[in-house]
C-alpha positions as CSV (number, residue, x, y, z in Angstrom):
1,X,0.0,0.0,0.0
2,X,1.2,3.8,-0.5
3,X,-0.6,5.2,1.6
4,X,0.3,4.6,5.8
5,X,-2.4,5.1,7.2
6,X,-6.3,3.4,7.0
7,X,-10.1,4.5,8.3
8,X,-11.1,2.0,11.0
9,X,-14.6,1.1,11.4
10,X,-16.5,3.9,12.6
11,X,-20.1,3.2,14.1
12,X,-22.4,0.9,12.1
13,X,-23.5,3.3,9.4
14,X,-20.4,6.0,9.0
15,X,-18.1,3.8,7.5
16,X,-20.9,1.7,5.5
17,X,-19.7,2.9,2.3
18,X,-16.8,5.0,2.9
19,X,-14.7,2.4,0.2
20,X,-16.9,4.2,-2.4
21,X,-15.9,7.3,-1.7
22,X,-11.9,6.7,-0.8
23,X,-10.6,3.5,-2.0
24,X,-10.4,4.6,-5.7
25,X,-7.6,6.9,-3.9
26,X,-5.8,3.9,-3.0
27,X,-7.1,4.7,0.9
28,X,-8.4,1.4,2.8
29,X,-11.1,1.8,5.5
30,X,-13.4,-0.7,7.4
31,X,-17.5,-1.1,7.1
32,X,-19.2,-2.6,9.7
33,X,-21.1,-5.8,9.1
34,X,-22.6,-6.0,12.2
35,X,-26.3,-4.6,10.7
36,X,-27.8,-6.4,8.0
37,X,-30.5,-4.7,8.1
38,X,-28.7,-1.6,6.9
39,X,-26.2,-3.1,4.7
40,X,-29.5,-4.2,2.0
41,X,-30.8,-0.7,3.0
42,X,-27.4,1.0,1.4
43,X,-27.6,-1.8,-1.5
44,X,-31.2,-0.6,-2.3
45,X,-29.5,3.1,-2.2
46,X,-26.4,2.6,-4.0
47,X,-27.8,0.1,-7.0
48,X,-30.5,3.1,-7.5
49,X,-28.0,6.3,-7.2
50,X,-26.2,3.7,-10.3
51,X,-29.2,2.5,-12.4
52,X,-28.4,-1.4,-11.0
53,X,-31.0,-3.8,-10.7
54,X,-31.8,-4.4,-7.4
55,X,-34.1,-7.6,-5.5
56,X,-34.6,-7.3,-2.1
57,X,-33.7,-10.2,0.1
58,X,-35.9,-10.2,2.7
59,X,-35.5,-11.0,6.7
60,X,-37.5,-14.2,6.0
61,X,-35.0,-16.0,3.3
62,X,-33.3,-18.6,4.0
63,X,-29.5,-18.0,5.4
64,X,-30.9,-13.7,5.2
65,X,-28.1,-12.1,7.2
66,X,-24.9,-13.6,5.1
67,X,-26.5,-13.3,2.1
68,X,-27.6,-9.9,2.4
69,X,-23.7,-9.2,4.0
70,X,-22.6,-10.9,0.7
71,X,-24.8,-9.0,-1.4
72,X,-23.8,-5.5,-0.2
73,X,-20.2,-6.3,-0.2
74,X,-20.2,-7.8,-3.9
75,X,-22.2,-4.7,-5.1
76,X,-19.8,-2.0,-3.2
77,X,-16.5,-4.3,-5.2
78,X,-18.0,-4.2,-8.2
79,X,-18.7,-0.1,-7.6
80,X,-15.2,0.3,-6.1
81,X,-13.7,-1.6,-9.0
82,X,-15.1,0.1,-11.8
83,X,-14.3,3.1,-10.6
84,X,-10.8,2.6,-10.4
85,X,-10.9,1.5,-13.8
86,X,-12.5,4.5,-15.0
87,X,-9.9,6.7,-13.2
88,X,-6.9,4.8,-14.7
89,X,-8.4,5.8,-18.0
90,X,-7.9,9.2,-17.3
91,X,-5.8,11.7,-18.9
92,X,-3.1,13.1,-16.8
93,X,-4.6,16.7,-16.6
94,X,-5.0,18.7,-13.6
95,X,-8.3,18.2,-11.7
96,X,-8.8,14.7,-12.6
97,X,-9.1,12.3,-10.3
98,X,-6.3,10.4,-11.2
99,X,-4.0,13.2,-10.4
100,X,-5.6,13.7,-6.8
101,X,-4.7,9.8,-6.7
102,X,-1.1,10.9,-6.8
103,X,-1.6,14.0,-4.9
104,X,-3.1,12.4,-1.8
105,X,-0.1,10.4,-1.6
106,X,2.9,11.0,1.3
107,X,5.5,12.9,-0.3
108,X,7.8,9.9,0.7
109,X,5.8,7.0,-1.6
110,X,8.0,6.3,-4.8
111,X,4.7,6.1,-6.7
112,X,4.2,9.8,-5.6
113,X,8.0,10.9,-6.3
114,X,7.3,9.2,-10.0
115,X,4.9,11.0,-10.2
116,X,6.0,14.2,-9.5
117,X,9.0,13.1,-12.3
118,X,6.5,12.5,-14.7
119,X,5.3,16.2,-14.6
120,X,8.7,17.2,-15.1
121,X,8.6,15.2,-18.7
122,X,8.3,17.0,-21.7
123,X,5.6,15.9,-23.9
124,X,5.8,13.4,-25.7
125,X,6.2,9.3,-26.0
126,X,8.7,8.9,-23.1
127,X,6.2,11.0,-20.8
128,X,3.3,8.3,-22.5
129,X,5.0,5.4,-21.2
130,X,5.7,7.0,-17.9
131,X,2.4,7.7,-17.0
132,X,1.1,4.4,-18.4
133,X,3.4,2.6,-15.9
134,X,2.3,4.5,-13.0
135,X,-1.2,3.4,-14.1
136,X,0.1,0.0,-13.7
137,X,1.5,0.5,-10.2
138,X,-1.5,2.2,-8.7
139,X,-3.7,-0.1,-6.6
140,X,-6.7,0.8,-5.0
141,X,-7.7,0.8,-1.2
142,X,-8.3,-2.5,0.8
143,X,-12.4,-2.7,1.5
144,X,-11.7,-4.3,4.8
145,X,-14.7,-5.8,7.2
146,X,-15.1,-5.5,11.0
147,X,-17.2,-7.7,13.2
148,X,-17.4,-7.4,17.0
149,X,-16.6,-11.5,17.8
150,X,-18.5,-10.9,21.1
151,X,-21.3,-9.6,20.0
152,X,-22.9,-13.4,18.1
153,X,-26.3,-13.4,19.3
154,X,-28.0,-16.8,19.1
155,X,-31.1,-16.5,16.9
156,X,-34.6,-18.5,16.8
157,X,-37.0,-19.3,14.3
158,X,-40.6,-18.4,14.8
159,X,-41.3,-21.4,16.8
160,X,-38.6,-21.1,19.5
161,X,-35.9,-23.8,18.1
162,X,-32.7,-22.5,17.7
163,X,-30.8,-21.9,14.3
164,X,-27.7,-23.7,15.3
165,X,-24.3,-21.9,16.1
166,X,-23.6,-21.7,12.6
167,X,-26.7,-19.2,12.1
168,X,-25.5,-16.8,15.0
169,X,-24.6,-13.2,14.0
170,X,-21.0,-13.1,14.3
171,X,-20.9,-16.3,12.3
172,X,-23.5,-15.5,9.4
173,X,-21.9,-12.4,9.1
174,X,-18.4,-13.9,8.4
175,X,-20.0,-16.0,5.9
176,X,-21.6,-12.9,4.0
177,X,-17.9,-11.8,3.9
178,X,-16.7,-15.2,3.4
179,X,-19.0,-16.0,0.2
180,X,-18.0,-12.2,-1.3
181,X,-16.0,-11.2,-4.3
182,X,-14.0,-9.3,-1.9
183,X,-9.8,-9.8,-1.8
184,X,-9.4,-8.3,1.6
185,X,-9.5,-8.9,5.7
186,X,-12.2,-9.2,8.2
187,X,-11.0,-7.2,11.4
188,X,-12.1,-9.2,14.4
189,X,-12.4,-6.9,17.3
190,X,-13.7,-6.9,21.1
191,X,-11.9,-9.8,22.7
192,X,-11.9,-13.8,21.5
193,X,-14.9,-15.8,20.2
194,X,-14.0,-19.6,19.8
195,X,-16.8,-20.3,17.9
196,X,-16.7,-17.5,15.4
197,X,-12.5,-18.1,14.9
198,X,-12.8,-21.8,14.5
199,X,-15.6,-21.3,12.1
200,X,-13.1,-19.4,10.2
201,X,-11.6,-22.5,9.1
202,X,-14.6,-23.5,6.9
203,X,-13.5,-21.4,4.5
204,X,-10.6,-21.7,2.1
205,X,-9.8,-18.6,0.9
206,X,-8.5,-17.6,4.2
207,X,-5.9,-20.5,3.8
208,X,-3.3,-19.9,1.1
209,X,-4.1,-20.6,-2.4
210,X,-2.0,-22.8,-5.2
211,X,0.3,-19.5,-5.3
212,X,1.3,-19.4,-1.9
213,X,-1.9,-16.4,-1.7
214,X,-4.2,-15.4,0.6
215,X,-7.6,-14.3,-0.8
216,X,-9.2,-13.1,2.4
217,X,-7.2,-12.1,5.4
218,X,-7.3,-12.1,9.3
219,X,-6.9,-8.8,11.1
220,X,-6.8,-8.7,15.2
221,X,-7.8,-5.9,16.8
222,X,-6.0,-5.4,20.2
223,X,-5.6,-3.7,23.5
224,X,-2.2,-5.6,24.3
225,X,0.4,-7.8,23.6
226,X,-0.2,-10.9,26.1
227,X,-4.0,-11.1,24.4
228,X,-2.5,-10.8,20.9
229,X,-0.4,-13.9,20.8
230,X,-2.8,-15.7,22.8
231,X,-5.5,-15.2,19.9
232,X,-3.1,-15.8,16.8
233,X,-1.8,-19.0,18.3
234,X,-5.1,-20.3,18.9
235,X,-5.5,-19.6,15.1
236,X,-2.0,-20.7,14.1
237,X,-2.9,-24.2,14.9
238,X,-5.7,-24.4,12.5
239,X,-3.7,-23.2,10.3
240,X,-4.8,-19.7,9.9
241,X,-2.6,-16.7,10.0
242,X,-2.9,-13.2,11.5
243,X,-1.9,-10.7,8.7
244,X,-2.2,-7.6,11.0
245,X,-2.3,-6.6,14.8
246,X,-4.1,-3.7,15.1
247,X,-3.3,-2.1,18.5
248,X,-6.0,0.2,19.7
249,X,-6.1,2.6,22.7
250,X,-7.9,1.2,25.7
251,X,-9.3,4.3,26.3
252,X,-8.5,7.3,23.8
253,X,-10.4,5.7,21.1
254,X,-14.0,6.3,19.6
255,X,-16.6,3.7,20.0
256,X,-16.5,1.1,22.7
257,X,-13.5,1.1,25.2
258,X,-11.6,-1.6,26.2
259,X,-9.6,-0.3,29.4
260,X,-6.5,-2.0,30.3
261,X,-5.2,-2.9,33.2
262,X,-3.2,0.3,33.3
263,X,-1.2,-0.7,30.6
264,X,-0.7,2.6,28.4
265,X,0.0,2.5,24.7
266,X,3.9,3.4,24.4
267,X,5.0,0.3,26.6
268,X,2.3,-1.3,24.2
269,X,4.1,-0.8,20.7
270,X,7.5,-1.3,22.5
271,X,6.9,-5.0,23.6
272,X,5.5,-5.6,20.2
273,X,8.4,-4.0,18.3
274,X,10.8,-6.1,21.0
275,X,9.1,-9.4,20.3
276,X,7.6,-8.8,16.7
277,X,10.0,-11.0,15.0
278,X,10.0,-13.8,18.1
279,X,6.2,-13.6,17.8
280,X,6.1,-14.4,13.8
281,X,8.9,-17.1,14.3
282,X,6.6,-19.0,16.8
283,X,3.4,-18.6,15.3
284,X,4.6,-19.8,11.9
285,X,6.0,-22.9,13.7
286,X,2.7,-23.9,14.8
287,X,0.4,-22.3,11.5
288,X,2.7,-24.3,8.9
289,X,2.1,-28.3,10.2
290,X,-1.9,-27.1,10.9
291,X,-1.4,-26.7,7.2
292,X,0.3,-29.5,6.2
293,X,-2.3,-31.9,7.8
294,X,-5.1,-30.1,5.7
295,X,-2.7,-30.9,2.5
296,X,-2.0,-27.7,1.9
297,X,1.9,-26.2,2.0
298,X,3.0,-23.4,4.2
299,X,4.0,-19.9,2.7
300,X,5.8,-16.9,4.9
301,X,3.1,-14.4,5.1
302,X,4.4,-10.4,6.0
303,X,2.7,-9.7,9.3
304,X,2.0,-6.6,9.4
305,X,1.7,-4.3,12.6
306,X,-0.5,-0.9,13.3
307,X,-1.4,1.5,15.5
308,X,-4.8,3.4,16.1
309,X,-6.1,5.7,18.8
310,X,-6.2,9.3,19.5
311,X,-3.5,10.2,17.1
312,X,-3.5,13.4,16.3
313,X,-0.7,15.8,14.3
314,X,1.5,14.3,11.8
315,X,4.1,14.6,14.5
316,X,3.1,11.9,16.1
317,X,2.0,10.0,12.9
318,X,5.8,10.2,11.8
319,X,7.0,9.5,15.4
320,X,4.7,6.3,16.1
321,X,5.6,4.8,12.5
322,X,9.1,5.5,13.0
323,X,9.9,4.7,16.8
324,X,7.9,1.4,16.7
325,X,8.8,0.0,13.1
326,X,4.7,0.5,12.1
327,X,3.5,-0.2,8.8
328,X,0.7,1.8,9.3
329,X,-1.7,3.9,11.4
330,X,-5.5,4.5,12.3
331,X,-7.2,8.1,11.7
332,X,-11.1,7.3,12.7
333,X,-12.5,10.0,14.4
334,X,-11.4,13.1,13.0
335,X,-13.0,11.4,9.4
336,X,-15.9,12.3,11.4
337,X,-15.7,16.1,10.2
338,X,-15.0,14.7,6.4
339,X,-18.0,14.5,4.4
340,X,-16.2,13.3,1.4
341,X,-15.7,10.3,3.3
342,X,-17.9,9.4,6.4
343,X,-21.3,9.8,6.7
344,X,-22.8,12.5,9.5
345,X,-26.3,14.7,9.2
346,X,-25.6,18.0,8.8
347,X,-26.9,19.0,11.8
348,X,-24.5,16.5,13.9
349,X,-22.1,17.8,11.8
350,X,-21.9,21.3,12.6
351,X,-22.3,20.3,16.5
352,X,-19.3,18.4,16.3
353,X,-17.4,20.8,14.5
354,X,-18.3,23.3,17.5
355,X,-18.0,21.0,20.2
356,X,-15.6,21.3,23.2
357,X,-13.4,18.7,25.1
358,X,-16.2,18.4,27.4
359,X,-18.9,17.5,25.2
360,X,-16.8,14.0,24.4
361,X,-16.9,11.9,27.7
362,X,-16.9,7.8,28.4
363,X,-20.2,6.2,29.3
364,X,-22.2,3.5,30.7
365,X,-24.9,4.0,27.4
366,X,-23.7,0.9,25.6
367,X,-26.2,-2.1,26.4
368,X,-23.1,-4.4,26.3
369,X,-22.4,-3.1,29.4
370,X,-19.2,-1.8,28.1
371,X,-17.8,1.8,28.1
372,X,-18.5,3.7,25.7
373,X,-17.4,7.1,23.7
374,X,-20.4,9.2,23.9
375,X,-21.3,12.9,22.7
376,X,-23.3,15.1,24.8
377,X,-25.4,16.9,22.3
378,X,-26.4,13.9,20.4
379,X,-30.2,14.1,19.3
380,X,-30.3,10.4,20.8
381,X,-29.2,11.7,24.4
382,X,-32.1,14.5,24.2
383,X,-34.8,11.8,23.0
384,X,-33.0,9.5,26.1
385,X,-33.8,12.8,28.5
386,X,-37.1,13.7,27.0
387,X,-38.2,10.1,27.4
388,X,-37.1,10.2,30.9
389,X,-39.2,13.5,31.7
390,X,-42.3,11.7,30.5
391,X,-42.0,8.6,32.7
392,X,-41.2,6.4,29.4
393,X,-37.5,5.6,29.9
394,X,-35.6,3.0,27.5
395,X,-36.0,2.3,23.5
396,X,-38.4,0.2,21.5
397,X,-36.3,-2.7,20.0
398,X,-36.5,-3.6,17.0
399,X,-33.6,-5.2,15.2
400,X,-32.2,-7.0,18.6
401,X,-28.9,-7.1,17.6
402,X,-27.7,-6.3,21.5
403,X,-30.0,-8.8,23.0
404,X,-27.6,-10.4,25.8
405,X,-29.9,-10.1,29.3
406,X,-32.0,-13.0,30.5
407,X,-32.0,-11.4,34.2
408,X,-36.0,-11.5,33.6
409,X,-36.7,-13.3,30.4
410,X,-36.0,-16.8,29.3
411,X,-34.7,-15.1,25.6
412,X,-32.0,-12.6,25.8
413,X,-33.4,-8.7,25.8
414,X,-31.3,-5.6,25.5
415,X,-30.8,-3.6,28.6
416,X,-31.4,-0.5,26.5
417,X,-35.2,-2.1,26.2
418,X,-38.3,-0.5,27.5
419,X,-38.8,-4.3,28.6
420,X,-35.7,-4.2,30.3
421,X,-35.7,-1.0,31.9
422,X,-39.0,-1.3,33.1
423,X,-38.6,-4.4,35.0
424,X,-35.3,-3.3,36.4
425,X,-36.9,-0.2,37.6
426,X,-39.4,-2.2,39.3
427,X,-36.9,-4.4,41.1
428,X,-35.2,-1.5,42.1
429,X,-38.2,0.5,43.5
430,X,-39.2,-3.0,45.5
431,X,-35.4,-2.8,47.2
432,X,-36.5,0.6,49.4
433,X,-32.9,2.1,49.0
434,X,-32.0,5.5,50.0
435,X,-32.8,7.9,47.9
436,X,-29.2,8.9,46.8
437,X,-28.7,5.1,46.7
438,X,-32.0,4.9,44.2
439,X,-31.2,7.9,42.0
440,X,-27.7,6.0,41.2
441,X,-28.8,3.0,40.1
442,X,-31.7,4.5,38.2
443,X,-29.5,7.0,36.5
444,X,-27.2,3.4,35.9
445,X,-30.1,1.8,34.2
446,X,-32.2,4.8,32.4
447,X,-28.2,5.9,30.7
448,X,-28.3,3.4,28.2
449,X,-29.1,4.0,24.6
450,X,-30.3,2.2,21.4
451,X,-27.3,1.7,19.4
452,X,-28.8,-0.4,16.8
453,X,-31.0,2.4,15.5
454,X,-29.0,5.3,16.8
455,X,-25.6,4.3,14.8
456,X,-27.2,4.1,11.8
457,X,-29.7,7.3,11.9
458,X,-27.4,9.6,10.9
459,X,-26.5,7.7,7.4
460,X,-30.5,7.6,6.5
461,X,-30.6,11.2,7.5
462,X,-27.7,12.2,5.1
463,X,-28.9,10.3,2.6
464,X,-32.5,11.1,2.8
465,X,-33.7,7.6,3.1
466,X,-35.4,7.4,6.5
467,X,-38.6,5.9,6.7
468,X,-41.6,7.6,8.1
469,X,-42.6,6.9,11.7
470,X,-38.8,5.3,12.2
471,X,-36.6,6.7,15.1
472,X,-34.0,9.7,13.2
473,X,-32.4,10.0,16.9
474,X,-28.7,10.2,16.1
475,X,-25.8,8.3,18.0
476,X,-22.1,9.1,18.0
477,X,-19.0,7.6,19.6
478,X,-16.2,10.0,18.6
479,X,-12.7,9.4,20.5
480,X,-12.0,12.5,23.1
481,X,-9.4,13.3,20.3
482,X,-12.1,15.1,17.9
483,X,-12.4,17.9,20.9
484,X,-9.1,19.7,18.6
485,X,-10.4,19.3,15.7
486,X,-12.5,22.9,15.1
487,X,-14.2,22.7,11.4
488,X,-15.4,20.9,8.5
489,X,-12.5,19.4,6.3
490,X,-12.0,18.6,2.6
491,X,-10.4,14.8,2.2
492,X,-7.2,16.8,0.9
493,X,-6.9,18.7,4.1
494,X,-7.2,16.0,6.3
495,X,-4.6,13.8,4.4
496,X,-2.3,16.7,3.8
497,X,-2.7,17.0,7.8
498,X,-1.9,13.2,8.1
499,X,1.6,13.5,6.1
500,X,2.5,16.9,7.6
501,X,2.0,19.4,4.3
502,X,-0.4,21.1,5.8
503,X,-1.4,21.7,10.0
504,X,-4.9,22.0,10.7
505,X,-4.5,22.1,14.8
506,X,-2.3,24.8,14.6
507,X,-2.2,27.0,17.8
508,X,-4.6,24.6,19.0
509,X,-3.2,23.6,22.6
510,X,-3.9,19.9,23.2
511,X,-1.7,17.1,24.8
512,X,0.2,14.2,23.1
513,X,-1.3,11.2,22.4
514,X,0.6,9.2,25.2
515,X,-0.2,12.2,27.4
516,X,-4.0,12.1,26.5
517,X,-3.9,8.7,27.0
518,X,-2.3,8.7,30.5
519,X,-4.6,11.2,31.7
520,X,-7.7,9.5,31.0
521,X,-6.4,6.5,32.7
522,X,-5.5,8.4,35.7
523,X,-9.2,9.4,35.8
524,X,-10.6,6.5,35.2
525,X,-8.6,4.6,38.2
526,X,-9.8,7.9,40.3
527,X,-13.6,7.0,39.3
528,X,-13.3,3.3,39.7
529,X,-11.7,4.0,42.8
530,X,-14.4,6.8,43.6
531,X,-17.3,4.3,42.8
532,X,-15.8,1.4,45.5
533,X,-14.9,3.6,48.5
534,X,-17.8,2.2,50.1
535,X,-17.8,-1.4,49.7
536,X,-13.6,-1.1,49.1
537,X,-13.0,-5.2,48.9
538,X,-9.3,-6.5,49.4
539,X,-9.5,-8.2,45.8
540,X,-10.4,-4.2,44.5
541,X,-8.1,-3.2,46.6
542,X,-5.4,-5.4,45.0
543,X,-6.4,-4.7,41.6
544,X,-6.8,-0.9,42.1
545,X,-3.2,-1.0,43.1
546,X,-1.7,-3.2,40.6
547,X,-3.6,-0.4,38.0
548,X,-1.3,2.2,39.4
549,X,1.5,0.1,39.7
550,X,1.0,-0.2,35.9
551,X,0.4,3.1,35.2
552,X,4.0,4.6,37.1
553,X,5.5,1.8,35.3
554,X,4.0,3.8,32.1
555,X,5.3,6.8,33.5
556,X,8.9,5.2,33.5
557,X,9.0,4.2,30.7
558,X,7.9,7.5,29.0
559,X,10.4,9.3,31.0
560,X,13.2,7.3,29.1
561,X,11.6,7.7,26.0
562,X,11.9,11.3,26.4
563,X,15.9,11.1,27.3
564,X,16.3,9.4,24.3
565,X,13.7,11.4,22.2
566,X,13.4,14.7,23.8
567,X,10.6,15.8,20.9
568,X,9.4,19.3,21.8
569,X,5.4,18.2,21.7
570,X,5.4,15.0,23.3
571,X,5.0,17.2,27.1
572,X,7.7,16.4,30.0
573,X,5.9,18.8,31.9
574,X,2.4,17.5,31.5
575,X,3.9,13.9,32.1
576,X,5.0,15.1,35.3
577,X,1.8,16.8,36.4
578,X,0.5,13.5,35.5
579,X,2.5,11.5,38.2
580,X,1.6,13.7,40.8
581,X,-1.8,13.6,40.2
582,X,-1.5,10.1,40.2
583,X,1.0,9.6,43.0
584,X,-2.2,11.5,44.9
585,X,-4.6,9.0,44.0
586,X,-4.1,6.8,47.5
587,X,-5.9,3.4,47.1
């Protein structure tokens, strides 16, 4: 790839069809599969907007969710692909698109230095056979899939019997991807699923082809190191290989957070870039005889490493790849405030464009139960208060993708529910607590929000394709990181601001990303410790401490960094109001 950086998955619906508006740049991003519901919604959208035929597939077909998945995922290729083609076609004049292709590109790539050579070329047959060779070493971007492996509801039929684990929804929807035309990886994120990675071995293109190939390849999203090789060698002995760890931020991320246990990001990348090479050595050791007993031979596959997470300056772009030997970093949420290439309403738009570092803050509002990213102003946190206000608290559910409580009901429900929240609030009123007691286990209960709907209202809205009498409440999970970022951007600026041509925080005051990182740790240890000082176990007690323990190890280690890196913006200073603060936090 020439480009060093990618778009991770952002919500359900922002990402949904970001590909078509990026990847003819040679830029990869991720769509969510996780909504079936909305991928034949966009395929219904898209095949209109380009005069395709289009046959619904309804809810009630047989094997509905993967081959919808499939469906939507064959038609954005086939989009994706004749675009591309079209672009190569192009003259080499300025304003086409197959100039910006070259423009958008790190000053660094060859492809972008040819390129630069080529304008330099008199006219004529030399410059002819120039440019056609940089047609033929332009790629586009990877369409890459995400699925949450934890989130593989078991699903009925109409009668009660269930559909068998192979008809669960993190399973049918890596067999929409699976069955696609698609030559790219399936991003498995939020923690191991057995089922869904063993299932992975029912299909062969995610084994290596006659060529030594891999047609469809495994991405791990990760918090740590530990959990990383743990999940790759479970896969390495069916003979499946991990193409790319994607380290994420436990907590300076958008979406769902995945705290740590105080281990920060910098220590991270640097036991990956110490044991990178061990790690690959090992794992092939156990991948290649998996192989060999499914009669197939054993290739060395790259294994490729990136980082993604509250980065926010080239600066640290540069640094990161650099330092830690990267091949590549994650930009999600400041894509956010990129219409060319994520899809926000105008009117959550221009609220996030004015927001403050204060508007962004982590919640309890995802029914998983995990925390979550949230923004303040959303329309879906007004409709959550105005609902509240009229004695009505919780969400209709309709597509159940969430469902994982069976506290009151034999099937799962969604904590989000109206169900759900109204039998919890009746348990809660029978338990005669105090009233401060009461008011914080309501406020626990009623803070959840639909994210089924609420993720995806904002694409419909853009798009003009919401239905009447459907909930338009919107739902956003940008990363605190989005709090500098001041405007609406053109896909040039935010590039150029990615490879350092241009600076779009300038005079902006805002920490590093190991500082932001640290920081929000640090509060979160405060809160968790804040939330237990009542009822202050000896097993919390221990694990409180260990946190710190982890975090002043952090600490350390940055402090070195900074000996041996002294960069003006990474913060000594606000590193060292950092340990005080958390040298003050007495568990």
């Amino acid at each position: 790839m020439s480009h060093t950086f990618h778009i991770p998955v952002l919500g359900l619906g922002y990402s949904i069809d970001t590909p078509l508006k990026v990847a003819r740049y040679g830029i990869s991003s991720v769509i969510s599969i996780v909504d079936d519901e909305l991928t034949e919604r966009m395929r219904a959208y898209h095949s209109a907007e380009n005069q395709l035929r289009y046959t619904l597939i309804p809810k009630t077909a047989p094997d509905a969710r993967a081959k919808r998945i499939t469906a939507y995922l064959n038609l954005i290729h086939e989009l994706v692909e004749k675009q591309f083609r079209e672009l190569k076609l192009q003259a080499f004049t300025p304003g086409n698109d197959i100039c910006r292709y070259f423009e958008l590109l790190p000053e660094t790539s060859q492809l972008r230095q040819g390129y630069d050579l080529m304008l330099e070329y008199p006219q004529g047959q030399r410059k002819e056979i120039f440019q056609n060779l940089l047609r033929e070493l332009m790629r586009p971007g990877a369409i890459d899939v995400n699925i949450m492996a934890k989130v593989d509801k078991m699903n009925f039929s109409a009668d009660g019997n269930y559909l068998g684990d192979e008809n669960t929804d993190a399973l049918a929807a890596l067999r929409g991807f699976a069955n696609s035309k698609l030559h790219s990886s399936v991003t498995l994120s939020a923690g191991m699923n057995p089922r869904l990675y063993s299932y992975l071995e029912a299909f062969g293109d995610f084994l290596p082809d006659e060529a030594g190939a891999l047609q469809k390849k495994i991405i791990l999203k990760v918090s740590d190191f530990r959990s990383a090789f743990i999940q790759a060698k479970f896969l390495a002995k069916k003979g499946l290989w991990v193409s790319e760890f994607r380290v994420e931020s436990g907590l300076n991320c958008g979406g769902h957070a995945f705290a740590t246990e105080g281990y920060l990001l910098g220590p991270i990348l640097e036991e990956f870039k110490q044991k990178r090479e061990e790690m690959a050595t090992e794992l092939f050791g156990l991948y290649a005889p998996a192989l060999l007993q499914k009669g197939v031979t054993a290739h060395h596959h790259p294994q490729r490493l990136s980082v993604q997470g509250g980065i926010g300056t080239a600066a640290e772009n540069a640094f990161l790849l650099d330092h830690y030997d990267l091949d590549a970093t994650g930009w999600g949420s400041p894509f956010l405030l990129v219409p060319e290439a994520t899809n926000v309403d105008e009117a959550t738009l221009l609220q996030l464009a004015g927001a403050a570092e204060t508007d962004f803050y982590l919640s309890g509002a995802s029914p998983l139960g995990i925390l979550f990213n949230n923004f303040k102003n959303s329309s879906i946190e007004e409709q959550r208060l105005a609902r509240l206000e009229k004695g009505r608290p919780g969400s209709p559910c309709t597509k159940k993708y969430l469902c994982t409580n069976t506290e009151f009901t034999e099937q799962p429900i969604c904590t989000a529910s109206r169900e759900y929240q109204h039998l919890k609030i009746q348990q809660l009123q029978a338990m005669e607590l105090p009233a401060a007691d009461y008011q914080q286990q309501f406020d626990v209960i009623t803070e959840k929000i639909c994210l089924c709907e609420g993720l995806c209202s904002s694409t419909y809205l853009k798009y003009g394709i919401e239905r009447p009498r459907e909930n338009n409440a919107v739902a956003i999970c940008p990363g605190p990181n989005l709090a500098y970022f001041s405007r609406i951007y053109s896909l040039e600026e935010m590039v150029k601001h990615i490879y350092g041509q241009v600076n779009l925080l300038d005079q902006i005051k805002r920490p590093h990303v190991f500082i932001k990182e640290l920081e929000l740790y640090i509060d979160y240890l405060q809160k968790d410790l804040q939330a237990h000082l009542k009822d202050l176990t000896e097993k919390k007690q221990k694990q409180l401490t260990k946190f710190k323990e982890q975090l002043l190890s952090g600490i350390s280690y940055y402090k070195q960094l900074w000996n041996e890196w002294p960069l003006p913006q990474f913060g000594i200073y606000d590193l060292a109001l950092a340990e005080t603060k958390l040298n003050n936090t007495l568990i």
